[in-house]
N, C-alpha and C positions, 0 to 999 in steps of 0.2 A: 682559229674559228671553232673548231673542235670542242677543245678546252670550254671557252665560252661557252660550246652547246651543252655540253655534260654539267656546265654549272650552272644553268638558267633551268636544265632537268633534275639536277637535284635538287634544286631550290622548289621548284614547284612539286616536287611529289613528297617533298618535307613538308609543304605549306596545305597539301591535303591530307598526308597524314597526321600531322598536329590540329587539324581542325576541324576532322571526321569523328573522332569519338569527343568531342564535349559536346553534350544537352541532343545527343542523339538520342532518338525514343526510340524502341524496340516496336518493329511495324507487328510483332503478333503482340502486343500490350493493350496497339486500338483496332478499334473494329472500322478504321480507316488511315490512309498513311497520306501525310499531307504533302505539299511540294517540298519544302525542305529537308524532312524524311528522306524524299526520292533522291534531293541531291548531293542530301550526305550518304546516303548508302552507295551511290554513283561513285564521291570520291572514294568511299573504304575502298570500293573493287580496284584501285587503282593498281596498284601493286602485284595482283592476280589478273585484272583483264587487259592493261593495257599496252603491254607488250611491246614498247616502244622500242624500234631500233633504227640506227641513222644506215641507213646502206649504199649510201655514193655521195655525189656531187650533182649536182645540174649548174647548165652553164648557160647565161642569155646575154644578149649581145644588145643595148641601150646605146643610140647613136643621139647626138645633137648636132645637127647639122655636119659640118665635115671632121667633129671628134669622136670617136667612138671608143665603150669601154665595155669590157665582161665584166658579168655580176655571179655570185654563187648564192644556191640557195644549195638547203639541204633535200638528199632523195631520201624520203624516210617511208617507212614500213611500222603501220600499230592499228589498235583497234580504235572504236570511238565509241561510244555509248547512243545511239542514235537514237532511240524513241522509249515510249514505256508503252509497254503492252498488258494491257487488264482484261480479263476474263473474269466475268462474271454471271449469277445465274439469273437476276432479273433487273428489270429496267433501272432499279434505285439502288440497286447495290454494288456499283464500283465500288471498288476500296480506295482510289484515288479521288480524292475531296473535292478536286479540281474540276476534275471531268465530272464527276456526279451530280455537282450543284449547276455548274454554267453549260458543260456542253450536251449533255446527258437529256434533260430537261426538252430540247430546242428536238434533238435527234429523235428525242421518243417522239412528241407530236409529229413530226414530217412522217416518222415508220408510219404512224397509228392509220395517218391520209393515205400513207401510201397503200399498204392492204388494205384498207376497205375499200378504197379505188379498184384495185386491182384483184382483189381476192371475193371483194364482196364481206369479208369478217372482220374483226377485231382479232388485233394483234397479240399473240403470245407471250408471256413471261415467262418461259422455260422450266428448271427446275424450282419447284414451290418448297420440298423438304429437302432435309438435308441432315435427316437425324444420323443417316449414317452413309455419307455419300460416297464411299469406297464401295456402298455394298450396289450402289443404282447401276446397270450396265448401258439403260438409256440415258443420255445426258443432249440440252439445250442448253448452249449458256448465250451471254452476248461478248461481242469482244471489241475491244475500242486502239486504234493506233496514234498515239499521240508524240510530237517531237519533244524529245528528253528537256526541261529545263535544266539542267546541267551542261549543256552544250554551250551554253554561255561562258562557260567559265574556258573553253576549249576556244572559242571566236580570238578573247584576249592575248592568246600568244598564236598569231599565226603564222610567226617566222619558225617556230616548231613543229606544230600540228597540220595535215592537209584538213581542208574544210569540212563541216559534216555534209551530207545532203539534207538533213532535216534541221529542223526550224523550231526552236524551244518553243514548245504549245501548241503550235501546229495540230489541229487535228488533221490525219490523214486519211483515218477511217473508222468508221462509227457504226456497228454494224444494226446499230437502231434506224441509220439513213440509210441502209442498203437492206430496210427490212425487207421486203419479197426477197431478193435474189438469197439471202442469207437464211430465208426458210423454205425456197423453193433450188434444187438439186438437177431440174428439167433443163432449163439453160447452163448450163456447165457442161450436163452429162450430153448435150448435142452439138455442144461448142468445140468439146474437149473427151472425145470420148476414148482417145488413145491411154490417156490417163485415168479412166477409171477400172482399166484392168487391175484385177487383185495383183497384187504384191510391184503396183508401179504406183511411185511419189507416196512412199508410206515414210512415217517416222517412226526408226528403230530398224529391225531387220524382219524377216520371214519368218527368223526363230522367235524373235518378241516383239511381235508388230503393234505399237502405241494406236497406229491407227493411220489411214489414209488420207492424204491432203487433199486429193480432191472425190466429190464434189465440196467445195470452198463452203459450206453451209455451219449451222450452227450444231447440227446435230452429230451423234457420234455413237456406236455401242464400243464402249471400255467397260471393265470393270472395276480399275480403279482412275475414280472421280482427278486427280494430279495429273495422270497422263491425258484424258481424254482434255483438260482444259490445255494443256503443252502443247496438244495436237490443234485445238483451234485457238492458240495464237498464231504457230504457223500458218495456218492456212489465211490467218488476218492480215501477217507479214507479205505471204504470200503475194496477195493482192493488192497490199499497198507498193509496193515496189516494184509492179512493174507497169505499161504502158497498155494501154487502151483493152482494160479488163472488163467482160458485160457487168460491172458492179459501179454502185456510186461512191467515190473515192475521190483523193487527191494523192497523185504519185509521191512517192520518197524517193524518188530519184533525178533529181536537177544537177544539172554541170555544175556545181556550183565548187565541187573539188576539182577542175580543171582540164587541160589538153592530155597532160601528160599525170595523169592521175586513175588509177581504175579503184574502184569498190565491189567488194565481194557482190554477188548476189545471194538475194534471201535465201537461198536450198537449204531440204530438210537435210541433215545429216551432213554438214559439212561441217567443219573444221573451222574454219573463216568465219561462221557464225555461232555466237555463243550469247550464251543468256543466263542471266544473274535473276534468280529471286529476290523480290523487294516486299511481296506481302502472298503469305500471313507472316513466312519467315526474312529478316532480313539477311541477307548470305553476302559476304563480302568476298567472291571467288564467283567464276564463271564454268559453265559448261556446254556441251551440246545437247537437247533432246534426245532422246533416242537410247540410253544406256540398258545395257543388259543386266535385268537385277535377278534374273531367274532363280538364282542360287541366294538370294536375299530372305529372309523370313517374312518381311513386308516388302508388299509394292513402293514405286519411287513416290518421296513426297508423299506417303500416306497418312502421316503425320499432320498435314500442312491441309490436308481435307476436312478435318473436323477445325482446328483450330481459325480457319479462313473461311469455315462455316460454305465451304463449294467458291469460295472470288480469291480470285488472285491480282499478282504484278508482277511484270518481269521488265526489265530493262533488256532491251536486245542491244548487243556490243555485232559490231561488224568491221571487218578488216578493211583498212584503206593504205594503197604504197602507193608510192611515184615520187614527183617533186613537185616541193612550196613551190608558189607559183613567183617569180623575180620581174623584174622591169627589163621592157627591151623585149625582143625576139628568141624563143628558144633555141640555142645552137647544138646543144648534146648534154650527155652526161656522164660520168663515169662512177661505175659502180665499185665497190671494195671488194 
C-alpha cells in the first residue's frame, strides 16, 4: 500500500511540476493575474509548500450484515492551498481578474448602501496615490478572501489528500460587503477589547511589529506599504475563519476535512500558516508574516510596492493532519 502511495505522489508532483512552467506568465508583467496564473503559481509552490507526509495508518470497520471487514486509509500530515487573498487599494483594483470584474462590482454597490444607510456618506476608496507607497505610513486598502481555484485539482485524488475547508471561488470575504465594520474600529474595539492592547495579536514581534490584527479594519500606520497590506490580509483571514464574527462574511471552516481530521487555525505568527506571493511578484516558495528584516537595507517586499503599484495576492497554504476519511466506522489508528 505504501509503495503504491509514494508512487501515485510522485507521479502527481511530476505531473505539476512538468506543467507549471509552460505558458506561465509572470504576475509582475500584468497589471492583473488571471485564474490560471493563480493556479499555476499554486502548483510551482508545490515542492516548497506542500509538505506532504504519510504519518500512520487509520483503521475502520465496514460491516454487511453478519460479515465484516477493516479498511485502511492513510493518516497523512501537509499543507493545502486554501484561498487567495488580495489587497488592494481601491474598489477596481484587485489584481485578481476574477474577483475584480464579477465579484467586486456586486460587493462595491451593497458597501456603497450599506454606509450611506448607516454612516449617512459615501463610501471610501483608500489610497488614491501610490507614487511612492513605502513612503505613505497611513494606509486603507480593501481586501477580498476567495477559495483558491486550485483546490480542484486537490478534490481529484482524495485517497491522498484530506479535504480542503474552502471551495474554489468561493467568496468568503469581501471587505466591500463588510463596508462599515471594515472602516469603523468601535465594534471590535468593544467586542474585543482584550486584544487591542499594544503588543497583543500583532504580526512580527515587539522588536519589529508589522502591525496589529485587531481592530480587523482596513486601516493601518506602517511605513512600509508590503507589510501594512500583509498585516490586512491577516486580519481578512482572520475573520474569515472563524465563527460568528460582528462582520459580514461566510466562514472557511466547514467539517468538510472530517472526524478525525484538525486544521490549523488562521494565527498570526504561526508556523502551520504560510503564504506564498502571487502578485506583483510570483514566488514559488511559502513563508510566514512577520519576518525580522531589521538588519536588511530595504523593508520586506519593498520592491513588490511600487511594481503592484500598493495591490497585492497571496495564496494562504494552511496545515491539515489526521486521516482520509474510509468506509465503515472509525476503529483507531496507528501512527509510525
Amino acid at each position: 500500500m505504501l509503495n503504491r502511495t509514494k508512487l501515485l505522489l510522485l507521479q502527481f508532483s511530476l505531473g505539476f511540476v512538468l506543467y507549471a512552467p509552460f505558458n506561465i506568465v509572470k504576475a509582475n508583467e500584468l497589471s492583473t493575474i488571471s485564474t490560471s496564473n493563480i493556479v499555476q503559481a499554486t502548483t510551482s509552490a508545490l515542492p516548497n509548500c506542500l509538505r506532504y507526509k504519510v504519518t500512520g495508518i487509520c483503521f475502520w470497520l465496514n460491516c454487511d450484515g453478519p460479515y465484516c471487514s477493516v479498511n485502511e486509509t492513510l493518516k497523512v500530515d501537509h499543507f493545502l492551498p486554501d484561498a487567495v487573498v488580495s489587497v488592494y487599494r481601491k474598489s477596481d483594483s484587485n489584481p485578481w481578474d476574477y474577483a475584480n470584474k464579477i465579484l467586486d462590482p456586486v460587493a462595491q454597490k451593497a458597501g456603497e448602501e450599506q454606509v450611506q444607510t448607516i454612516m449617512g456618506f459615501k463610501m471610501g476608496h483608500g489610497n488614491e496615490t501610490t507614487a511612492s507607497p513605502q513612503d505613505q505610513n497611513a494606509h486603507f486598502k480593501e481586501s477580498d478572501v476567495i477559495g483558491n481555484p486550485a483546490i480542484k485539482l486537490f478534490q481529484q485524488l482524495n485517497h491522498l489528500f484530506l479535504p480542503s475547508q474552502a471551495t474554489p471561488f468561493m467568496p468568503y470575504y469581501l471587505s466591500m460587503l463588510d463596508a462599515y465594520m471594515w472602516r469603523s474600529p468601535l465594534m471590535e474595539m468593544l467586542l474585543y477589547p482584550l486584544n487591542i492592547i499594544p503588543g497583543v495579536h500583532i504580526v512580527g514581534s515587539l522588536i519589529d511589529n508589522w502591525g496589529s490584527v485587531y481592530p480587523r479594519t482596513g486601516f493601518l500606520n506602517q511605513p512600509a506599504d508590503a507589510k501594512a497590506a500583509a498585516v490586512l490580509a491577516q486580519r481578512a483571514i482572520d475573520i474569515a475563519t472563524k465563527d460568528y464574527q460582528p462582520h459580514v462574511y461566510k466562514p472557511l471552516n466547514s467539517d468538510s476535512c472530517g472526524v478525525h481530521c484538525e486544521v490549523a487555525a488562521a494565527k498570526e505568527n504561526d508556523p502551520d500558516i504560510q503564504w506564498q506571493m502571487v502578485y506583483p511578484k510570483t514566488e514559488n516558495q511559502c513563508a510566514m508574516f512577520g519576518k525580522n528584516d531589521l538588519a536588511q537595507p530595504r523593508p520586506w517586499n519593498s520592491d513588490a510596492a511600487q511594481m503592484g503599484d500598493g495591490n497585492y495576492a497571496w495564496v494562504l497554504w494552511r496545515r491539515y493532519h489526521g486521516c482520509i476519511q474510509g468506509e465503515g466506522s472509525y476503529i483507531g489508528e496507528m501512527d509510525y
